[in-house]
N, C-alpha and C positions, 0 to 999 in steps of 0.2 A: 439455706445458708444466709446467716443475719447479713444485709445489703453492705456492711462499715468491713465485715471481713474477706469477699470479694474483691477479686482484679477489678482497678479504677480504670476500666473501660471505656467508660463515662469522661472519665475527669480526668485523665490522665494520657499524654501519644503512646503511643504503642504501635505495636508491629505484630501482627497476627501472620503466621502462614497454616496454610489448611493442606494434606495434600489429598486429594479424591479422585474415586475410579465413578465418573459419573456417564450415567445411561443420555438414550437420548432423551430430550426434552424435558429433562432433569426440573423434579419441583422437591423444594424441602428445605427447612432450616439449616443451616451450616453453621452456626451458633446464635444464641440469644444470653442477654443480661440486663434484669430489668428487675425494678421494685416499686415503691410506693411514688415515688419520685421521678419515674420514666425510665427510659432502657433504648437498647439499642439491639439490631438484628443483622445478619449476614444470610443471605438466604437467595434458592432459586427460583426463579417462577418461569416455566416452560423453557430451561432452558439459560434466560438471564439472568444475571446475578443483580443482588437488589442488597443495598443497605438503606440501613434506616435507624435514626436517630431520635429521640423524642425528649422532651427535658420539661417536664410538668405538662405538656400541651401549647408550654409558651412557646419553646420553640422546636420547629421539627424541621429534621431534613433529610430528602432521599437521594440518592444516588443509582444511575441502571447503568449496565454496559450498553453499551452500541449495537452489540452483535451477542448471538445467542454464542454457549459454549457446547462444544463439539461433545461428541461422546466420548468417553477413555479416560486415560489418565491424565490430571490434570493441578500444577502448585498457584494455589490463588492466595494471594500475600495482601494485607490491607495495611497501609500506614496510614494512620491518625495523628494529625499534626493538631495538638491545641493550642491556638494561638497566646492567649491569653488567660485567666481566670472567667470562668464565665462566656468564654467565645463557644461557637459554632465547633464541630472537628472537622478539618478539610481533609478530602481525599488525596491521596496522590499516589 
């Protein structure tokens, strides 16, 4: 899918919710969107949940939970706030 016809992930807040029956010490993407230009991931590794941002290599940023998630079922929601043209997206 050409990168201009894509959800603005990137460049735009949004509100993702996911809903998953995950195992223990859960590892695997839980989405990715990315192009020539950088991308961004939602993903698990053993367990915690990992974001991650990339905008040319200029700028990057991750985010981990605190605590590992349990096994079962489980609604993990990410809001991205963009502050401005050009900012960082904050988690919340």
């Amino acid at each position: 899918m050409p990168e201009f016809t894509a959800p603005g992930l990137g460049r735009e807040s949004n509100h993702v919710t996911i809903d998953a029956d995950l195992g223990q010490n859960a590892t695997g993407v839980l989405y990715a969107f990315g192009g020539a230009s950088g991308g961004l991931s939602l993903y698990l590794d053993k367990g915690e949940l990992v974001y991650e941002y990339n905008m040319m290599i200029i700028e990057n940023y991750t985010a981990r939970s605190n605590e590992k998630l349990t096994s079962g079922k489980h609604r993990i929601e990410v809001d991205t706030t963009i502050a401005k043209p050009g900012a960082l997206p904050k988690l919340s």
